[in-house]
C-alpha positions as a printed Julia matrix, in Angstrom:
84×3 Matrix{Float64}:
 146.79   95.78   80.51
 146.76   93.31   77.83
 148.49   95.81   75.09
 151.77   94.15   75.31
 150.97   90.6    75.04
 152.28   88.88   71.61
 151.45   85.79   69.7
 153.65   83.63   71.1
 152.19   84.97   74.74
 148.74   83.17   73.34
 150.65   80.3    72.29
 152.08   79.85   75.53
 148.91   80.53   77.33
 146.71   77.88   75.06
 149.85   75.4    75.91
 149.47   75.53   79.65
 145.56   75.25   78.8
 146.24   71.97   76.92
 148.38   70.52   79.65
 145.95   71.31   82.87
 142.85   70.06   81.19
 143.95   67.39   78.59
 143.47   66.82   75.05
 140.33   64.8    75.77
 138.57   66.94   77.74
 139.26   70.26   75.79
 135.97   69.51   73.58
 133.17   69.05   76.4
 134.78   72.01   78.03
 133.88   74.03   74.67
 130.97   72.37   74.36
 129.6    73.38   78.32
 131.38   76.92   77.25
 129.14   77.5    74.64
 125.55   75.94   76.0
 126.38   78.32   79.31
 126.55   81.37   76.44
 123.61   80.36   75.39
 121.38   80.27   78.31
 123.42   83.66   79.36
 121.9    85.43   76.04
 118.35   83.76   75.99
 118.25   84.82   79.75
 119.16   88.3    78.62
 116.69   88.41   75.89
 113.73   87.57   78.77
 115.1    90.39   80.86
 114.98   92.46   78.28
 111.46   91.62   76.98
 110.27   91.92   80.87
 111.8    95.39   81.27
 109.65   96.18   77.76
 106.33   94.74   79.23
 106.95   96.52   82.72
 107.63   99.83   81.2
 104.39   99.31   78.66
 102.36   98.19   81.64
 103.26  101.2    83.73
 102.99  103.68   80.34
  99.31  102.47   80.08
  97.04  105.23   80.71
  94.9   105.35   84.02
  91.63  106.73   84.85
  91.64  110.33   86.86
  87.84  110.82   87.32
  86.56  108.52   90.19
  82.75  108.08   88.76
  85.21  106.06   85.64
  87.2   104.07   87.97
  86.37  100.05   87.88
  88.05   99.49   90.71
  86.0    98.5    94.15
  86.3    99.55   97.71
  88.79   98.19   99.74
  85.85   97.23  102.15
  83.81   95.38   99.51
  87.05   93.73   98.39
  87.56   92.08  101.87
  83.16   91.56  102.43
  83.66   89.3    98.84
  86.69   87.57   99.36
  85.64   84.02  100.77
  89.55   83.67  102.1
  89.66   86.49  104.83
């Protein structure tokens, strides 16, 4: 799509970029450019580490014999909890 395009496409192209925003406003356009690249990549890094803690969490091993299980009742649960 892009194959044919030459220099002096680019030059043309970062031209009628200068004109539209202005000389003076060029810089805090780069500048919100590169803090919204930024938060992109730290937000991707805290997806990332979340997928890695989810897939640990559900990797952990689990208790098949019932007389092992700490979990309670379903009907103590709800006799306990001073909210229902």
């Amino acid at each position: 799509m892009f194959g044919n395009l030459t220099g002096w496409h680019l030059l043309v192209v970062l031209a009628v970029i200068l004109l539209l925003f202005g000389a003076a406003k060029l810089p805090a356009l780069a500048k919100s450019m590169g803090q919204s690249a930024r938060v992109f990549k730290s937000e991707m890094k805290e997806m990332k580490r979340d997928d890695e803690i989810a897939a640990q969490s559900s990797e952990a091993p689990r208790p098949t014999d019932a007389g092992t299980s700490p979990t309670v009742a379903p009907e103590q649960r709800r006799s306990n909890d001073p909210t229902v």
